[in-house]
C-alpha positions as CSV (number, residue, x, y, z in Angstrom):
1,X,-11.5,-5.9,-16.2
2,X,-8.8,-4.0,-15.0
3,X,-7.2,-4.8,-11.6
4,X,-7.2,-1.6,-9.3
5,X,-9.0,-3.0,-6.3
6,X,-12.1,-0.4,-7.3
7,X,-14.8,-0.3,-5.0
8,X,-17.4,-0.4,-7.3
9,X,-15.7,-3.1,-8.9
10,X,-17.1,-5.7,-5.9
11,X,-20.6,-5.9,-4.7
12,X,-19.3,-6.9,-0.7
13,X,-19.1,-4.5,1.7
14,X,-16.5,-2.8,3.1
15,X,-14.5,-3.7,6.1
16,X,-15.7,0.0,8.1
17,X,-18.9,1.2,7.8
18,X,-18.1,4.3,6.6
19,X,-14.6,4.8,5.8
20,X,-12.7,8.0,5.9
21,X,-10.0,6.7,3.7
22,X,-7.7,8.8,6.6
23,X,-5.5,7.6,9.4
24,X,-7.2,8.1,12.3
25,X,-5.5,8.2,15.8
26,X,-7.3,7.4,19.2
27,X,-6.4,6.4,23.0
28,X,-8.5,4.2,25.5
29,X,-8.5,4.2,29.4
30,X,-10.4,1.4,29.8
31,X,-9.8,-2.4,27.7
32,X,-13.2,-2.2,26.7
33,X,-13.0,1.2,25.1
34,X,-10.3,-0.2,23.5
35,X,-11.9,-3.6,21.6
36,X,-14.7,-1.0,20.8
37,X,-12.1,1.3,18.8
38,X,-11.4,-1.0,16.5
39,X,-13.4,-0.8,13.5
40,X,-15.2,-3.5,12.0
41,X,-14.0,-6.3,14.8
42,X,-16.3,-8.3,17.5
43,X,-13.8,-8.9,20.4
44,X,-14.0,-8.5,24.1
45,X,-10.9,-7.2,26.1
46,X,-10.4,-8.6,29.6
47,X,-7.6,-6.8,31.3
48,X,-5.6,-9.4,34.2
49,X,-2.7,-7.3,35.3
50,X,-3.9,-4.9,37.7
51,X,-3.3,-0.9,37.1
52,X,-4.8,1.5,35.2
53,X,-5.1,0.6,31.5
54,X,-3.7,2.8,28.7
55,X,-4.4,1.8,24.7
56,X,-3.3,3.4,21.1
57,X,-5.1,2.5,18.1
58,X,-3.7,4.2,14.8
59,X,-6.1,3.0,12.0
60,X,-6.9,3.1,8.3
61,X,-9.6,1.8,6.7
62,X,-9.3,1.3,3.0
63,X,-12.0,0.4,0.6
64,X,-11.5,-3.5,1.0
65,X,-8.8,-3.5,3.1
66,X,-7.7,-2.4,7.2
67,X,-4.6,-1.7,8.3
68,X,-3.2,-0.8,12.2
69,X,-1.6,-0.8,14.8
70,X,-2.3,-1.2,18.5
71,X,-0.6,-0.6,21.9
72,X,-2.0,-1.7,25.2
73,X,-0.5,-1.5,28.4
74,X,-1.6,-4.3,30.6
75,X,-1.7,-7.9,30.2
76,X,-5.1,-9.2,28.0
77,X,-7.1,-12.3,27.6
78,X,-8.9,-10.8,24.1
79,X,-11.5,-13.0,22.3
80,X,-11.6,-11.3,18.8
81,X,-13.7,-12.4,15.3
82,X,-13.0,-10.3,11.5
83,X,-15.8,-10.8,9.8
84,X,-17.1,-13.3,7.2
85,X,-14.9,-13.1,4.3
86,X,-12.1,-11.4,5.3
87,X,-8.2,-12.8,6.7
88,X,-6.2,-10.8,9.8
89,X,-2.6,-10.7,9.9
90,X,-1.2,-10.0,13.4
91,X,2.4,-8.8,13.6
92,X,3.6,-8.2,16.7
93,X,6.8,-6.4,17.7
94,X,7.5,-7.8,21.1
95,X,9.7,-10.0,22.6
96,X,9.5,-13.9,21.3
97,X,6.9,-15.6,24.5
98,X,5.1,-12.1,25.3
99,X,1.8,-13.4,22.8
100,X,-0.5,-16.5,22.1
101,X,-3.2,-16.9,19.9
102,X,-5.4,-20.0,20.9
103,X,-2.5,-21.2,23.3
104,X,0.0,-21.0,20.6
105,X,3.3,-18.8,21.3
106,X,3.5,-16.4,18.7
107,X,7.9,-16.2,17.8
108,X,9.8,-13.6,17.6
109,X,9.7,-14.2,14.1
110,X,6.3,-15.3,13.4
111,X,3.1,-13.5,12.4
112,X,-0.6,-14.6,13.5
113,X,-3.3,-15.3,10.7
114,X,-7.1,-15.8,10.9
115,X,-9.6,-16.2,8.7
116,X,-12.8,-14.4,9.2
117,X,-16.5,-15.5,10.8
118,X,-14.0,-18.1,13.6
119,X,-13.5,-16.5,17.1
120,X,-9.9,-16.9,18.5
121,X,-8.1,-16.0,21.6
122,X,-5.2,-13.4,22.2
123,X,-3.5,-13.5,25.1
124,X,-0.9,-10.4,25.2
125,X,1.7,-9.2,27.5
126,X,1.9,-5.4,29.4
127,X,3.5,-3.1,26.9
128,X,2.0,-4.9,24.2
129,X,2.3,-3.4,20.4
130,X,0.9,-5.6,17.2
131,X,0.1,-3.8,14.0
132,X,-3.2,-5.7,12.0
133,X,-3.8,-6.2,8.1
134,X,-7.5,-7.3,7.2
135,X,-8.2,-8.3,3.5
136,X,-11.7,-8.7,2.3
137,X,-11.2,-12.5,0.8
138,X,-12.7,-11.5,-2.8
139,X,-10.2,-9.0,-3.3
140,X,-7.3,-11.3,-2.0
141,X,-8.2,-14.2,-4.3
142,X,-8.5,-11.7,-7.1
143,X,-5.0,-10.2,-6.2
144,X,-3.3,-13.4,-6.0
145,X,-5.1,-14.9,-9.5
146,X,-4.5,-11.9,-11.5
147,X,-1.2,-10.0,-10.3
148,X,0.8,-12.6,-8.7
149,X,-0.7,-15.5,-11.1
150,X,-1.3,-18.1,-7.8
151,X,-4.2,-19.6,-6.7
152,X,-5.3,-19.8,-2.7
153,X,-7.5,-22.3,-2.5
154,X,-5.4,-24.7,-1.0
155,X,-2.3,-22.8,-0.2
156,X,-3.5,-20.3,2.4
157,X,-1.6,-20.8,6.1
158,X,-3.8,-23.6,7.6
159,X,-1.7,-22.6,11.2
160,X,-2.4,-19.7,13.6
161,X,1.2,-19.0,13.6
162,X,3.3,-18.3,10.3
163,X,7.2,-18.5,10.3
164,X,8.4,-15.6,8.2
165,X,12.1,-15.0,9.5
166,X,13.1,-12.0,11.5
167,X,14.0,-9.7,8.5
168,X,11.5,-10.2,7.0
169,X,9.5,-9.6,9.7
170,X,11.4,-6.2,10.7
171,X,10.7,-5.4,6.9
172,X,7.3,-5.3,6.7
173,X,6.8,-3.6,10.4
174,X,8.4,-1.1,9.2
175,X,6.6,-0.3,6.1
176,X,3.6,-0.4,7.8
177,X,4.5,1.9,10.0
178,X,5.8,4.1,7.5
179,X,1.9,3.5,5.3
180,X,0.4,5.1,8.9
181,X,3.4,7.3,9.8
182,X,3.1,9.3,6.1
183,X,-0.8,9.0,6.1
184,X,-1.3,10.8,9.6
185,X,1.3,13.2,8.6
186,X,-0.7,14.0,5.3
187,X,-3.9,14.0,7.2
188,X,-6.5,14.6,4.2
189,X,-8.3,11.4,2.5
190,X,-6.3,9.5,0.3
191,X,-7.7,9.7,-3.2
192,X,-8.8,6.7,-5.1
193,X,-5.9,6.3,-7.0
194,X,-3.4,6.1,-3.8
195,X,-5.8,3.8,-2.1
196,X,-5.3,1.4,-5.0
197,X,-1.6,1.9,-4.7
198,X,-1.8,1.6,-0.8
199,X,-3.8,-1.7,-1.4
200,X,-1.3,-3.3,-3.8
201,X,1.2,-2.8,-2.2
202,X,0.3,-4.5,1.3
203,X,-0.6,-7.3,-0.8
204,X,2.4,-7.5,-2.4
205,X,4.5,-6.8,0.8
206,X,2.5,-9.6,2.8
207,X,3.3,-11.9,-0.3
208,X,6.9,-11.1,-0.6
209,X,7.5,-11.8,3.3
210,X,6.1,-14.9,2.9
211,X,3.3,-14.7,5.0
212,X,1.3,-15.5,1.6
213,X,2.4,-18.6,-0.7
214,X,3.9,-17.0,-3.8
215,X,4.4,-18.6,-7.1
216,X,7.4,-20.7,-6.6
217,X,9.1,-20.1,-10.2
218,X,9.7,-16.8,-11.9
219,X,9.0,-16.8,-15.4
220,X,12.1,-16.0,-17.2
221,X,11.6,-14.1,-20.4
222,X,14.2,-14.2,-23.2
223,X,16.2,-11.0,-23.1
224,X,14.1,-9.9,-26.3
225,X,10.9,-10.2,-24.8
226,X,11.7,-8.5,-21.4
227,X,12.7,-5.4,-23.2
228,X,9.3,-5.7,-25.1
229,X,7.6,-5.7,-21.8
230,X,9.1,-2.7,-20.5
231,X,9.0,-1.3,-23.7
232,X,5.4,-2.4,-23.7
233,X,4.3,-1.3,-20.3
234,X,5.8,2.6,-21.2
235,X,3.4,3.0,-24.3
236,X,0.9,1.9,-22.0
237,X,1.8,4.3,-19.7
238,X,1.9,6.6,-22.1
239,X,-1.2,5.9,-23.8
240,X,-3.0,6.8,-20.9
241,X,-0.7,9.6,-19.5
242,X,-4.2,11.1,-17.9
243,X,-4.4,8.9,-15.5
244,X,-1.4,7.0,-13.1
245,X,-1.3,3.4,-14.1
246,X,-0.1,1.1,-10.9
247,X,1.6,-2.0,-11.5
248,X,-1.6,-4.6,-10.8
249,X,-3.4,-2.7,-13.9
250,X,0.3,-3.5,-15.6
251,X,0.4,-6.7,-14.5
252,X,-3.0,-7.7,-16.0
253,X,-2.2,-6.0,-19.7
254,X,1.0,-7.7,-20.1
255,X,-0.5,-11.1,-18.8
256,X,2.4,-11.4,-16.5
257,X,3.1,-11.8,-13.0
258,X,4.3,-9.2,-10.6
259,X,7.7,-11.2,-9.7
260,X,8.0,-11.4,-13.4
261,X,7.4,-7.8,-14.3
262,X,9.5,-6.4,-11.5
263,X,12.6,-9.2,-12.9
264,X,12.0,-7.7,-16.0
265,X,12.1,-3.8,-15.0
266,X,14.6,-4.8,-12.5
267,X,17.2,-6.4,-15.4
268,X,16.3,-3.6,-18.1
269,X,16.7,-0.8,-16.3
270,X,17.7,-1.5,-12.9
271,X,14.9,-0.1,-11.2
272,X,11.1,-1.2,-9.7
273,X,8.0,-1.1,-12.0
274,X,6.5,1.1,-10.1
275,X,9.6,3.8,-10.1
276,X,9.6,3.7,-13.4
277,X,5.9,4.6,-14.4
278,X,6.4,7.1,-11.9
279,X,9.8,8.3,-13.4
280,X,8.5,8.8,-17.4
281,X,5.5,10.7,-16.4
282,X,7.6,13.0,-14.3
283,X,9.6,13.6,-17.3
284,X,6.8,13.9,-19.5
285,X,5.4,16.9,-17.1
286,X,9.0,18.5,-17.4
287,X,9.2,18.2,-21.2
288,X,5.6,19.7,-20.9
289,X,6.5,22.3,-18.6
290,X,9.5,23.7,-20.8
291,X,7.1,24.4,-23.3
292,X,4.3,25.8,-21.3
293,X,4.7,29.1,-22.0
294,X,3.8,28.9,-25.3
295,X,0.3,27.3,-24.7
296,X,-0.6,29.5,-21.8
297,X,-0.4,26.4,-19.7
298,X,-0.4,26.3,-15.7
299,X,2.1,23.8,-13.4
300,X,-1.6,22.6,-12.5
301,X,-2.7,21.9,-16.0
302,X,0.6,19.9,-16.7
303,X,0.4,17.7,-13.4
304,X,-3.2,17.0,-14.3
305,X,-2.5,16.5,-18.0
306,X,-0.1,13.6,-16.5
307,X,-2.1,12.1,-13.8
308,X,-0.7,14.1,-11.0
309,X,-4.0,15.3,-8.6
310,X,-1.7,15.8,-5.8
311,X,0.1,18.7,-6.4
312,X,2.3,18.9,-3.3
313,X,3.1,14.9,-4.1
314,X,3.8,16.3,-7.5
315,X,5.8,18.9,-6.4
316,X,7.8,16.6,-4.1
317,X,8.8,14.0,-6.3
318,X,9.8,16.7,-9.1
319,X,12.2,18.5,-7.3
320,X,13.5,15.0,-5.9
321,X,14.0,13.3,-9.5
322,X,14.9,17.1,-11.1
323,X,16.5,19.0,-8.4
324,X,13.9,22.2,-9.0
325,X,10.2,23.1,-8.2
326,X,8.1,22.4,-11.5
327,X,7.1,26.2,-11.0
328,X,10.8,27.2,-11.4
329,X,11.0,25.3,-14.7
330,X,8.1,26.9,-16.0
331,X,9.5,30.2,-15.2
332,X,12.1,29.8,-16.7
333,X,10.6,28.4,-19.5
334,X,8.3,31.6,-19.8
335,X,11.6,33.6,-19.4
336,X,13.3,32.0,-22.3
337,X,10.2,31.9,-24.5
338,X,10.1,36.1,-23.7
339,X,13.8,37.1,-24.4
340,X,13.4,34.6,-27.8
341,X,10.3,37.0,-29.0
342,X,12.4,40.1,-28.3
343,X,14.9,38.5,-30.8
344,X,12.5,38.0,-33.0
345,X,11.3,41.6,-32.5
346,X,14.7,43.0,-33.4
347,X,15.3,41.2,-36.4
């Protein structure tokens, strides 16, 4: 089986109803209004700070996974329960004393973590902001068996409150924000493919913070066998250049762990899995661009020959790694293919 967090890969439900795999942006005038927004929660919001109340919710709701973040203006005495099955991360960005969950202060650089189907108790400050991470639990375990090779029976946080250090905790804030930032920007729903990726890597950014226990030891290849690896991983890559491989997929071929594969990528070549396999199939576009001309081929045909469904992602991250649209190399590919068969011509 591969590893790409598939929905019809898991018979459990999904954490919305009906997901829109897009970020979606709403404000409440009333605390109520505000628990209600929340997809996929039961929670009550009493408000004790008197005023009138003002809430964001910026939300996206994955196939298996939810990810948010929250504002409130007033002062809240919140009763909340995820459902059965599932685990909430709360980070918030506030001042160290401003939160509790179940009377417990939450540090400035601590996150909060619940399992699902047990009510708790959030008591926030005014001018509150916390951004959320539920996980169905299947697809947690699975994640943490078969990419980052550690079991969670025993080793998930038995404490509301998780110490992760202030970096780290900075760190991942910010690439949350970034996930919604970029997803509200791009406003369309997120294909399979880059929900997978979008999955993955929350998982891996929640494990790398230390808000998950991760394998204690990297596996430490000899220097002939991490070459093998990466070598291994780019004819898989290539092998199925139809389709965009992620690095859980990757992960689960090469029996190795994500720590290990990115020490591996990371001693090699210097750079991340994950910019790699992006990297080779850009270059595979280019080569296939250059000689487009010849085969009547379109920039579309090429990005889609390569696994690129986006085009204006595809677009994007050419120009980035190439310095050029990948319409202007096949122009001039086409132009240089034109003035060689009025050579030909002459002779």
């Amino acid at each position: 089986m591969t590893l790409e967090l598939r929905t019809d890969s898991l018979t459990a439900p999904t954490l919305a109803q009906q997901p829109s795999f897009c970020v979606q942006t709403c404000v409440a005038y009333d605390a109520d209004e505000q628990a209600r927004n929340l997809h996929g929660w039961s929670q009550t919001y009493d408000q004790l700070t008197a005023g009138r109340f003002l809430g964001g919710l910026t939300e996206l709701c994955l196939d298996h996974m939810q990810v948010f973040v929250e504002t409130t203006s007033h002062t809240l005495r919140q009763t909340c329960e995820v459902q059965e099955d599932a685990y909430w991360f709360g980070i918030p960005t506030c001042p160290a004393g401003s939160g509790r969950i179940d009377t417990q202060v939450i540090a400035a650089d601590a996150l909060a973590f619940r399992p699902g189907g047990i009510e708790f108790e959030l008591l926030t400050s005014a001018g509150y902001e916390i951004f959320g991470v539920v996980v169905k639990g299947e697809v947690l375990r699975r994640y943490a068996a078969e990419v980052e090779r550690v079991g969670l029976a025993d080793h998930l946080p038995n404490t509301e409150v998780v110490s992760i250090g202030m970096a780290r905790k900075e760190r991942l804030c910010a690439s949350l924000r970034q996930l919604l930032d970029d997803g509200a920007a791009n406003g369309a729903p997120l294909s399979s493919f880059a929900r997978n990726n979008l999955q993955a890597s929350v998982l891996a950014s929640l494990f790398d913070v230390g808000a998950l226990p991760a394998n204690g030891q990297i596996e430490m290849p000899a220097r002939g066998r991490r070459q093998s690896i990466v070598s291994e991983a780019r004819d898989y890559v290539l092998a199925n250049r139809e389709r965009a491989i992620n690095v859980p997929e990757l992960c689960e071929r090469l029996h190795v762990s994500r720590r290990t594969l990115q020490y591996c990528f990371q001693d090699v070549l210097g750079m991340a899995p994950a910019t790699y396999l992006r990297t080779i199939r850009l270059n595979g576009a280019r080569r296939d661009l250059c000689n487009a001309s010849r085969e009547s081929r379109s920039v579309q045909d090429v990005a889609a020959a390569w696994g690129f469904w986006h085009l204006s992602q595809f677009a994007t991250d050419y120009r980035k790694l190439f310095g050029m649209r990948p319409s202007d190399t096949l122009k001039a590919a086409l132009g240089a293919h034109q003035v060689t068969g009025r050579r030909s011509f002459a002779h």
